[in-house]
N, C-alpha and C positions, 0 to 999 in steps of 0.2 A: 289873350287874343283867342279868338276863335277857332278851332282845330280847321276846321273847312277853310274859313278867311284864307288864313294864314299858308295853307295847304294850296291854294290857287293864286294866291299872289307870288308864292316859291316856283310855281309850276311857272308860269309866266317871268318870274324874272328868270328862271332858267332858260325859255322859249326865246325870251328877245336878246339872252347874253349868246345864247348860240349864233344868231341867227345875227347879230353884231359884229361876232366874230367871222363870220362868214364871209360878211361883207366888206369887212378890212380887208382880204384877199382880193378884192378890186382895186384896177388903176381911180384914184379920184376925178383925174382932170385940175382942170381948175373951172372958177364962176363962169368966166366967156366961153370955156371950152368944154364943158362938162366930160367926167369920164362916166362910165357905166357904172363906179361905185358910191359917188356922190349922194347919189338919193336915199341909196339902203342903208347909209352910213349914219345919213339923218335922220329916218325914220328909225334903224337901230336905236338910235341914241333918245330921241323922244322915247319910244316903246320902253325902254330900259327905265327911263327919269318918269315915268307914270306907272309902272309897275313900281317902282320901288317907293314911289308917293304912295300906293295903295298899300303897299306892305307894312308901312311906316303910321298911316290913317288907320289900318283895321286894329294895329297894336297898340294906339292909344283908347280907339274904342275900346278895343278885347280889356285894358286895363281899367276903364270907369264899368265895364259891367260886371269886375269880377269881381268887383270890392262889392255892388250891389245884390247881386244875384246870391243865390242860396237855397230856395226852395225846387220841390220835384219839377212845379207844370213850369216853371221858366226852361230846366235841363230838357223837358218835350218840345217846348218852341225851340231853343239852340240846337236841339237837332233835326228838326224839321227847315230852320232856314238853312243848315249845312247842308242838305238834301237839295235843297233849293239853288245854293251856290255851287254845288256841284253842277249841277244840271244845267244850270247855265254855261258853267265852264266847258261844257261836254260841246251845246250848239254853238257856242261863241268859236273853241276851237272846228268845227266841223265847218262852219262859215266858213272859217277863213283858210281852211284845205278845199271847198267848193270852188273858193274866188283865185284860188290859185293855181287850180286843176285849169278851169276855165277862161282864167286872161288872155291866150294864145288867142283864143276862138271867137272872146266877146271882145267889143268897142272900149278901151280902157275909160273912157265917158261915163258908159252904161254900166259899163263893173263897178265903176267908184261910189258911184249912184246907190246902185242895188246893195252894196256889201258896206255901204257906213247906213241906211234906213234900216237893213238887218242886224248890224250890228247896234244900233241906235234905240230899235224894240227889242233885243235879247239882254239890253240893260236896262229894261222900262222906262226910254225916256217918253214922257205921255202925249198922249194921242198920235196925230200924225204929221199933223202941222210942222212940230220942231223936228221930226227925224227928215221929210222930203224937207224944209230949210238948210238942213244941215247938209243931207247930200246931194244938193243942186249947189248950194257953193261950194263946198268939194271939190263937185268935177267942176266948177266955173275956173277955181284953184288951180287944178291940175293943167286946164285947159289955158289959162295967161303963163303959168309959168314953163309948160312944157311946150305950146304951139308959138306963143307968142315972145316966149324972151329968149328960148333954147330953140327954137325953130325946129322942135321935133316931129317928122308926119308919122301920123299913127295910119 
């Protein structure tokens, strides 16, 4: 496995096991009645089971290239894309200290929006098309489940 890979997949399942556990300290509610800890409980739990899918992903990659790999200029590329995966690691978490500095302040619509298209090109997903797809149904998501089935006013 890749030293970087591996090194920010650990960082992140640490990031969402805290932040899990955090939320366990919330009452749940229940479906008709939601409590306040309901959501971070699931999103906990996703973030957890996709971090630990990437952890599990880069170790079988990291195992087909170590059998392959051997020469010098391959050990300059693996350390130029650990540079790279770092760096990413670096604006992905900064996002998402941005989008959580700012929730009070911004439309939770317009955050959802803005911080899955950022987060969407800080993982190259390509051109633009698919990241504004992806974060218009999003917040359409957020928008039936939270206005329309939980009757929450933002």
């Amino acid at each position: 496995m890749k030293r970087a890979e591996s090194i920010s997949s650990l960082i992140v399942i640490l990031l969402c096991s805290i932040y899990l556990y955090s939320a366990f300290s919330l009452p749940f509610g229940t479906l008709k009645t939601p409590g306040p800890g309901l959501l971070p409980v699931i999103l906990g739990c996703i973030g957890l089971a996709m971090s630990l899918a990437w952890f599990v992903t880069a170790f079988h990659k990291g195992k087909k290239t170590d059998i392959s790999s051997g020469d010098a200029g391959e050990k300059g590329e693996k350390a130029e894309k650990a540079g790279v995966q770092i760096g990413k690691l670096f604006w992905f978490l900064l996002a998402i200290i941005l989008y959580i500095v700012t929730f009070k302040f911004v439309n939770p619509f317009v955050s959802a929006l803005v911080i899955v298209i950022v987060l969407s090109k800080i993982c190259d997903l390509e051109g633009w098309k698919k990241p504004l797809l992806l974060g218009v149904s999003f917040s359409v998501f957020i928008y039936i489940v939270f206005v329309m089935w939980f009757n929450v006013q933002f």
